[in-house]
C-alpha positions as CSV (number, residue, x, y, z in Angstrom):
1,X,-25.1,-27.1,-11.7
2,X,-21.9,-26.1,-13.6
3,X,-22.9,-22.5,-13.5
4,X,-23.5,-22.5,-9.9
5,X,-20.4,-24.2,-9.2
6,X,-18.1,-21.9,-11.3
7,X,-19.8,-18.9,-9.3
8,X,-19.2,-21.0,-5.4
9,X,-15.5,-21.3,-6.8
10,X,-15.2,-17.5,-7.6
11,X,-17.1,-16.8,-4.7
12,X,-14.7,-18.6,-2.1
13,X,-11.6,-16.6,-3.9
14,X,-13.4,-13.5,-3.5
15,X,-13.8,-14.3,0.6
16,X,-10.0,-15.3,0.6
17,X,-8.8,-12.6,-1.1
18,X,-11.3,-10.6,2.0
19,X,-8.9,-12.2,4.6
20,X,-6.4,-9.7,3.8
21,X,-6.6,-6.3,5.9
22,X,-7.2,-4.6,2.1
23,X,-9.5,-6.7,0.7
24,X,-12.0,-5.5,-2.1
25,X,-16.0,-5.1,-1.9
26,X,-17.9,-7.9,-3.4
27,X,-19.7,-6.5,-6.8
28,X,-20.7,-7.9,-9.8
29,X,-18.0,-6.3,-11.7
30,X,-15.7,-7.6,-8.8
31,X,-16.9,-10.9,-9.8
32,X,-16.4,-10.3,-13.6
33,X,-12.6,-9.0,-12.4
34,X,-12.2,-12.7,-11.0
35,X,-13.4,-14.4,-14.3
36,X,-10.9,-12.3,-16.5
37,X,-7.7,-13.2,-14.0
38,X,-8.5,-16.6,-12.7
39,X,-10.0,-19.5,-14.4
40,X,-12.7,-21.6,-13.0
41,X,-9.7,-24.1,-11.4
42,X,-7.6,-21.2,-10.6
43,X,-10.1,-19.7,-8.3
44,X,-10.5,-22.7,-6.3
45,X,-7.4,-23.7,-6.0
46,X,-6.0,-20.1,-4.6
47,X,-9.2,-19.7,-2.5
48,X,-8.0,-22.7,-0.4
49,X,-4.7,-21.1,0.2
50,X,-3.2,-19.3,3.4
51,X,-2.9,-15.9,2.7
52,X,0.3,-15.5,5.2
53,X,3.3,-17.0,3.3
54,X,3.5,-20.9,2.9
55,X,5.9,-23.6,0.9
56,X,5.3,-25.8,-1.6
57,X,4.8,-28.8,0.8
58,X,1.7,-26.6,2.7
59,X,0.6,-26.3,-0.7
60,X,0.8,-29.8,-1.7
61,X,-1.1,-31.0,1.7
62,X,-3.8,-28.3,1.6
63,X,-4.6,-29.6,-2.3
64,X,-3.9,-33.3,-1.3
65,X,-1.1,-33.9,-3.9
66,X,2.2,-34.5,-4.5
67,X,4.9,-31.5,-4.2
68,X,5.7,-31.8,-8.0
69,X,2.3,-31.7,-9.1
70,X,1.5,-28.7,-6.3
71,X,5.2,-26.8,-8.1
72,X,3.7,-27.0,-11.6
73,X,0.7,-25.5,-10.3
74,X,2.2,-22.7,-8.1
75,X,4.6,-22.1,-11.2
76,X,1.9,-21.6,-13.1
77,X,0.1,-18.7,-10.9
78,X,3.3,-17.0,-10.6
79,X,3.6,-16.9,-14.4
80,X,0.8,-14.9,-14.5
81,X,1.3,-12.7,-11.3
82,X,-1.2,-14.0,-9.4
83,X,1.3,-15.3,-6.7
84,X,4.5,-14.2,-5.8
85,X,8.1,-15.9,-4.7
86,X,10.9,-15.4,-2.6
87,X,13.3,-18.0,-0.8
88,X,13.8,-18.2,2.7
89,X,16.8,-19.8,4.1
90,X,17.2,-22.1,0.8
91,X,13.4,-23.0,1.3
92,X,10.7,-21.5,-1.6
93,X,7.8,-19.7,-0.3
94,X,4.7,-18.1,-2.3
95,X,2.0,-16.2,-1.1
96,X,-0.8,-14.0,-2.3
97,X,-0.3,-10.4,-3.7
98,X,-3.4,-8.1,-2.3
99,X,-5.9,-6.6,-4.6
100,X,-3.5,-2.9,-4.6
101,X,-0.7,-3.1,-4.8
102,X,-0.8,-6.6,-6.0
103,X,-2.6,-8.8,-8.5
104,X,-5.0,-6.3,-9.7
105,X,-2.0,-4.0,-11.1
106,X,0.1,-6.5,-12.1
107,X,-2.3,-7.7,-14.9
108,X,-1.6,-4.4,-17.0
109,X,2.1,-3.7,-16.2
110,X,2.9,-5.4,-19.3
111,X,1.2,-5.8,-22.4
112,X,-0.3,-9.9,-22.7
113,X,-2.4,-11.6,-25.4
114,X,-3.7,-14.1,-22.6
115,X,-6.1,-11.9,-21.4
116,X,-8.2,-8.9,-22.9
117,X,-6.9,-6.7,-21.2
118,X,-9.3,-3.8,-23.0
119,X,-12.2,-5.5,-21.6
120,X,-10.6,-5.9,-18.5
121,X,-9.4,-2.2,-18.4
122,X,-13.3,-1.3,-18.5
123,X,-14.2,-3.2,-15.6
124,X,-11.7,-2.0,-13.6
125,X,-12.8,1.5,-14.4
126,X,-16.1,0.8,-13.5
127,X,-15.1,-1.1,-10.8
128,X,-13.2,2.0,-8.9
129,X,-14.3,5.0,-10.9
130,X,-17.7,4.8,-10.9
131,X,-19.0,2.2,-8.5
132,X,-16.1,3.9,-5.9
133,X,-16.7,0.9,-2.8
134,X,-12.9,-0.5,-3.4
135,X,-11.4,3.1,-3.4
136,X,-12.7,4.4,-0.3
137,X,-11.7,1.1,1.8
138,X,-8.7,0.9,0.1
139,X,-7.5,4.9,0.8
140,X,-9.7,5.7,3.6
141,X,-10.9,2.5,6.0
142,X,-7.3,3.2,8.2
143,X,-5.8,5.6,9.7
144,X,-2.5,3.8,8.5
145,X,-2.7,4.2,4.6
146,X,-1.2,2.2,2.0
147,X,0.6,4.6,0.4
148,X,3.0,7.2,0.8
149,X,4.6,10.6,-1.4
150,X,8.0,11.1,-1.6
151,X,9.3,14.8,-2.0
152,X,10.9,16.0,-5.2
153,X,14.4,16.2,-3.7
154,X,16.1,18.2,-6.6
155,X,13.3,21.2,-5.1
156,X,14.8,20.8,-1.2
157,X,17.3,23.6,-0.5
158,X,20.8,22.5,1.0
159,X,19.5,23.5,4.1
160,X,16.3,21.5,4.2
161,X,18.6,18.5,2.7
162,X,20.0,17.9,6.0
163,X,16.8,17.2,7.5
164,X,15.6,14.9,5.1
165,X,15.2,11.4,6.5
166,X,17.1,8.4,4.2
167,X,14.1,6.7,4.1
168,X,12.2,10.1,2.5
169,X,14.5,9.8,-0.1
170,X,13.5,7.7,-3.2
171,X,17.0,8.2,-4.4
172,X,18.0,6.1,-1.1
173,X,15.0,3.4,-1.8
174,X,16.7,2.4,-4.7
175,X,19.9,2.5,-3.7
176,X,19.5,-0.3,-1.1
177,X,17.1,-2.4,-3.4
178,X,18.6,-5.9,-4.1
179,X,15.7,-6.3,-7.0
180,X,14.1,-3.2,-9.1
181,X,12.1,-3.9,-11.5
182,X,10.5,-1.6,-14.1
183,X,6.7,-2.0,-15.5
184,X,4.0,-0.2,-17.3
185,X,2.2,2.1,-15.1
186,X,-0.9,0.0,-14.5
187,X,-2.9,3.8,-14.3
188,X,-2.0,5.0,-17.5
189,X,-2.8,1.8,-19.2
190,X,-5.8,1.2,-17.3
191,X,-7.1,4.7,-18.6
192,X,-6.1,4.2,-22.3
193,X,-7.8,1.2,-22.6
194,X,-11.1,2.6,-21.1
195,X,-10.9,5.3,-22.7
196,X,-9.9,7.8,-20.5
197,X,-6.5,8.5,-21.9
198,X,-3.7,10.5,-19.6
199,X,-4.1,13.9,-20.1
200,X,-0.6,14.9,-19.9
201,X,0.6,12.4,-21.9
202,X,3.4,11.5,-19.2
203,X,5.3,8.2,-19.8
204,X,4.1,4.4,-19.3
205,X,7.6,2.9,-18.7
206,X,7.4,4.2,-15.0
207,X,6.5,1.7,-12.6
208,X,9.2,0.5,-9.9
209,X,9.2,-2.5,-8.4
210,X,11.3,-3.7,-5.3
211,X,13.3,-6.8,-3.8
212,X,11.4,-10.1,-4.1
213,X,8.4,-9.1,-5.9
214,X,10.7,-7.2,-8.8
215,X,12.4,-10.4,-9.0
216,X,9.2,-12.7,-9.1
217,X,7.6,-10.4,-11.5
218,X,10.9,-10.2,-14.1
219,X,11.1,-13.9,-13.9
220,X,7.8,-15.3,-14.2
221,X,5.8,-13.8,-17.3
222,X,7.9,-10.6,-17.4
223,X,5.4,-8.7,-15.8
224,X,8.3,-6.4,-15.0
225,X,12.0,-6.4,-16.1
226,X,15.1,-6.0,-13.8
227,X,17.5,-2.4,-14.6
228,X,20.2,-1.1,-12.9
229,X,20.2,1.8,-10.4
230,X,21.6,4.1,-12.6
231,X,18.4,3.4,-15.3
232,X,16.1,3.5,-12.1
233,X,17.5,7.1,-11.0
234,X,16.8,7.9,-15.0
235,X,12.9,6.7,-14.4
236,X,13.1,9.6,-11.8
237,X,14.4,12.0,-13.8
238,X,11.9,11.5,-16.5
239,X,9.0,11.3,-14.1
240,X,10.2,14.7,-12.5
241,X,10.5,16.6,-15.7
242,X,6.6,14.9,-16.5
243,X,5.7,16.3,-13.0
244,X,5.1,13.2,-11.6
245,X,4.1,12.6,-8.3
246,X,6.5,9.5,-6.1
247,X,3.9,7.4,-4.2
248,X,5.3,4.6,-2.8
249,X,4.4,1.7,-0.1
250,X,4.3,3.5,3.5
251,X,6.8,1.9,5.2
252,X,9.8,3.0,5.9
253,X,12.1,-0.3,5.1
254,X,12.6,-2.1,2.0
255,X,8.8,-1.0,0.0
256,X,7.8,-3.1,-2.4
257,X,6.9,-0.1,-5.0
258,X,7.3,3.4,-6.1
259,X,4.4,4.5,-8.6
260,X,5.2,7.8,-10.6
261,X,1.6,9.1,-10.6
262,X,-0.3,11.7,-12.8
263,X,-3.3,13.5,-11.3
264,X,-5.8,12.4,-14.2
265,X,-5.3,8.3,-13.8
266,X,-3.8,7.4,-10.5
267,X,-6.3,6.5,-8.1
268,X,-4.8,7.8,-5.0
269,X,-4.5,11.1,-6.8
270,X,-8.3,11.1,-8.6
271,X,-9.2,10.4,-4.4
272,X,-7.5,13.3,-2.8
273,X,-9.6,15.8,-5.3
274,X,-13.2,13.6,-5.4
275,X,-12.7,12.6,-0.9
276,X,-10.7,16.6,-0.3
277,X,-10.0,17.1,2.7
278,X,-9.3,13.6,3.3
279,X,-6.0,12.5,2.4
280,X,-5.7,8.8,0.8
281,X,-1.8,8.7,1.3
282,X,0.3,9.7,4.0
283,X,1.9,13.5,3.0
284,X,5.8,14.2,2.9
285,X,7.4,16.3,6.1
286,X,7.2,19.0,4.0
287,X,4.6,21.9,2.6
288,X,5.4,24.4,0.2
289,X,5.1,27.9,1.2
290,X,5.0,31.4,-0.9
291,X,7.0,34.4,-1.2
292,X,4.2,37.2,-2.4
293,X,6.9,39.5,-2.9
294,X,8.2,37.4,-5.8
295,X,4.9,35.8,-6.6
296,X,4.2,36.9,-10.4
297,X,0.5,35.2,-10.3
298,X,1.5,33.1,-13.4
299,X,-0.4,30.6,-12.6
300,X,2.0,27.3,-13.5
301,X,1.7,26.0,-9.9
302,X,-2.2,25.7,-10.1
303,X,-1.6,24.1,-13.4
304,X,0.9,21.4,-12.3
305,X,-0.3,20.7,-8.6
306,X,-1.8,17.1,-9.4
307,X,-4.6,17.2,-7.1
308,X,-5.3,21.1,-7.4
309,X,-4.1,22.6,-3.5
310,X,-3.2,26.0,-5.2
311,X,-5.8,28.2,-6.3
312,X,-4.9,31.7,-7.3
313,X,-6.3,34.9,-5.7
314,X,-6.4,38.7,-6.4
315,X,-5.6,41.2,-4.0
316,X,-8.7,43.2,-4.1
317,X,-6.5,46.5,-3.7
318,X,-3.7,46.1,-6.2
319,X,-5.5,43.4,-8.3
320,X,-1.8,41.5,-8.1
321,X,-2.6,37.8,-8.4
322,X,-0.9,35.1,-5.7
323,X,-0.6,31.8,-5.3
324,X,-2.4,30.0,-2.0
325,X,-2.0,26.5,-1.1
326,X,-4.2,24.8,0.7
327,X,-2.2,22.8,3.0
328,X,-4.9,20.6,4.5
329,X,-4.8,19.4,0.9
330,X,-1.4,19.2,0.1
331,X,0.8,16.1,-0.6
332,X,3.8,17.9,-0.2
333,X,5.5,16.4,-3.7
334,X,7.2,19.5,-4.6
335,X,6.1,19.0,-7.9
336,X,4.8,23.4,-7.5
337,X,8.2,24.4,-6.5
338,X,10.1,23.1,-8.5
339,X,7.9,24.7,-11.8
340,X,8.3,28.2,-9.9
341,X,10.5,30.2,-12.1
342,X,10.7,33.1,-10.1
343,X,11.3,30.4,-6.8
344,X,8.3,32.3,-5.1
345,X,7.4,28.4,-3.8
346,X,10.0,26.8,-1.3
347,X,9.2,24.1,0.7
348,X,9.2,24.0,4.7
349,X,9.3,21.3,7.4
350,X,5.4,20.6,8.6
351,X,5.2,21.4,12.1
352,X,4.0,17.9,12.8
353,X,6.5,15.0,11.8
354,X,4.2,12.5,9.6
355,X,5.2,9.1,11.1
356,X,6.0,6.5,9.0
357,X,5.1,2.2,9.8
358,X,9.0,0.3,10.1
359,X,8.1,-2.5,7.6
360,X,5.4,-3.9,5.7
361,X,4.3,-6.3,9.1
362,X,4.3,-3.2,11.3
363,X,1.9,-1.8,8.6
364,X,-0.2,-4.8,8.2
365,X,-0.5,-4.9,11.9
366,X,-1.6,-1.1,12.4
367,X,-3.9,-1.6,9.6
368,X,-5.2,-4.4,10.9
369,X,-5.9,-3.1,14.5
370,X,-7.3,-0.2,13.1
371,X,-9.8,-2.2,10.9
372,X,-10.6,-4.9,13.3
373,X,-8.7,-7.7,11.3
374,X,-6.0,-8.5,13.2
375,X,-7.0,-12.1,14.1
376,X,-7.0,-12.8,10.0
377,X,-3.0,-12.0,10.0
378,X,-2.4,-15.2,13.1
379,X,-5.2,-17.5,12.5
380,X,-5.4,-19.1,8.8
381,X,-7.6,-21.9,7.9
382,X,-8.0,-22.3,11.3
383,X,-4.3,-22.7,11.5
384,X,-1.7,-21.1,13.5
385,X,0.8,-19.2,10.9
386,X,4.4,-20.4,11.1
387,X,6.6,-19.3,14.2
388,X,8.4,-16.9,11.8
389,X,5.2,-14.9,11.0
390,X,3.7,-15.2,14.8
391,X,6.7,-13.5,16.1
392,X,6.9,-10.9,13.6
393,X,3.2,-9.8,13.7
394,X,3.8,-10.0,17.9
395,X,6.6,-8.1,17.7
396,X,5.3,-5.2,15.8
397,X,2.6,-5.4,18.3
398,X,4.9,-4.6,21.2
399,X,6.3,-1.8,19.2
400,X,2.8,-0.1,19.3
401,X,1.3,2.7,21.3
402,X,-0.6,1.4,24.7
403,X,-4.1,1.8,23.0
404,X,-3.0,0.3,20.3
405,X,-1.4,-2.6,22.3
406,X,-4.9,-3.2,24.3
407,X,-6.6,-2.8,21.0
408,X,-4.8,-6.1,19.5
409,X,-5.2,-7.6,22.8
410,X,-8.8,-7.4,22.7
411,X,-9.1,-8.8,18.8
412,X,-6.8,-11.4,19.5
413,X,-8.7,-12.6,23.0
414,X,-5.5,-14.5,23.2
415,X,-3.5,-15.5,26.2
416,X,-0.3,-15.4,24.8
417,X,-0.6,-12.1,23.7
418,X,-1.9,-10.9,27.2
419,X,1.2,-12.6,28.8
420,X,3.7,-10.8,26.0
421,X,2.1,-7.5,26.4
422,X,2.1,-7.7,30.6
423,X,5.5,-8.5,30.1
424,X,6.4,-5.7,27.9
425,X,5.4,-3.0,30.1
426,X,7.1,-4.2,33.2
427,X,10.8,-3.6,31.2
């Protein structure tokens, strides 16, 4: 009976944790994931939980106890990055970090004798490596991705410069961050431990974390530690000299990350070769472009580009070897041009702007249309979420594309949002 209850209570988390538009397949290994993170209690206790933000009085009523005892509880799950804070208006809210980027990486951005975190490593390999069900909803179930790469801007000329969009900039990211927090890339320590080690040997100390969720992660279990601009600039520096590819969240305000990525562990990256053509992150505006005259056929590009776009080819006349990118293939990092030493690789504005989700609610949203969830973001335990969250989810609804608009209409079969839409397009 024990047995069967421990698996129900790891079983409910795992349909929880489902709610969110990014969930994560059910497996076996999944399961074994669960066992390693959350305790027996643990998992029943967060599989009761909204997964829209919610106090510590919410909390408290949902478990049937008193606010101190729910506080020592929530506490507790932060400590181990299993929940994150923030404050609101002097009141404390939590809510659940999603599979990626969430729980799942926090567990290895430090390293913690709570856990084996060897052992843990392997499953996650298996998990997405081999078994491959998590990475291809995770990168390839929206049209909206997760992600997004950020150009190299040391490579942009002072002409292209002026076209570059602040929010392109990771330079600009960290300059408006209240929070940054640094971590162990998650990737890199993932691989060591399963044995996969990074073939480039680039650094671990890479990770960068944003506004509430640096905070929460530097001050419960230092999963993360806060720095200073100047040493979060210095984290780009080193990254660019280790060729490092910027992927960040793909919003355009406040993202909660920037990952400094090698092509050997990241997962986005290991996707874009194993999934080529499709593309598991939203490009740059930019794709690089060669001058054959200067082209010396060294072949550093091919060697760099993370997720191999350039091949080289031989003229069949003069036997001269060139560089060709494949630009349905190409992230547009810059990483090629700027190891050009003859500067035979520039880049160019794409012909087609890559548009970019305002905020992480207008990303949630579009994912959510596009993957028929969108009722999961408003209705919670059969609950209404808190005005705060209605009108934000509504009001990156009216922001949307007419299809899009009668898209959420049709998930939501809500009144309401029939009224608000008829509304909108009579202004």
């Amino acid at each position: 009976m024990g047995h069967i209850t421990s698996k129900n209570a790891y079983k409910s988390l795992e349909e929880r944790i489902n709610w969110f538009t990014q969930g994560a397949p059910a497996s076996e290994t999944f399961y074994k994931i669960l066992q390693v993170l959350f305790t027996e209690k643990e998992a029943k206790v967060m599989a009761m939980l909204p997964v829209r933000p919610f106090t510590v009085k919410r909390a408290a009523r949902i478990w049937n106890t008193s606010e101190a005892k729910a506080e020592k509880v929530l506490d507790h799950l932060c400590e181990k990055a299993l929940l994150v804070d923030s404050s609101y208006e002097g009141v404390r809210r939590f809510v659940i970090p999603p599979p990626m980027a969430g729980f799942i990486e926090f567990a290895l951005m430090r390293t913690r004798g709570d856990i084996d975190q060897k052992y843990l490593a392997e499953l996650y390999y298996q998990y997405m490596n081999v078994e491959e069900d998590f990475v291809k909803d995770l990168f390839y179930a929206t049209e909206t991705k997760l992600g997004r790469v950020y150009v190299q801007e040391p490579v942009l000329t002072n002409e292209h410069m002026n076209h570059i969009l602040d929010y392109e900039r990771a330079t600009h990211i960290i300059e408006e961050a209240k929070y940054i927090g640094l971590g162990l890339c998650y990737c890199r320590h993932k691989a060591y431990h399963a044995g996969h080690p990074c073939e480039i040997d680039a650094p671990w100390d890479v990770c960068l974390t944003f506004g509430n969720v640096a905070r929460s992660l530097a001050e419960h279990g230092q999963h993360a530690r806060l720095i200073s601009k100047e040493e979060a600039k210095d984290v780009l520096e080193r990254s660019y000299a280790a060729n490092l590819v910027q992927i960040g969240e793909n919003v355009r305000e406040a993202p909660a990350f920037i990952c400094n990525c090698c092509g050997c562990c990241c997962e986005a990256l290991q996707a874009a070769r194993r999934f080529a053509p499709a593309q598991p992150v939203a490009t740059t505006n930019y794709i690089p472009k060669v001058t054959s005259e200067t082209c010396v056929g060294c072949g550093k590009c091919q060697k760099v580009c993370p997720i191999g776009a350039i091949t080289m080819k031989e003229d069949p006349v003069t036997g001269k070897k060139c560089a060709v990118v494949q630009e349905d293939l190409c992230l547009g990092c810059g990483v090629c041009a700027r190891n050009c030493g003859t500067k035979a690789l520039h880049l160019e504005k794409r012909p087609k702007r890559v548009i970019t989700p305002v905020n992480s609610t207008h990303r949630f949203v579009l994912q959510a249309i596009e993957k028929g969830t969108l009722q999961n973001l408003v209705f919670d335990n059969q609950y209404f979420a808190n005005h705060r969250a209605m009108a934000q989810i509504f009001g990156a609804i009216l922001q949307l594309p007419p299809v899009k608009q009668a898209l959420a209409s049709e998930q939501f079969k809500s009144v309401y949002l029939d009224r608000l839409l008829s509304l909108h397009k009579k202004k």
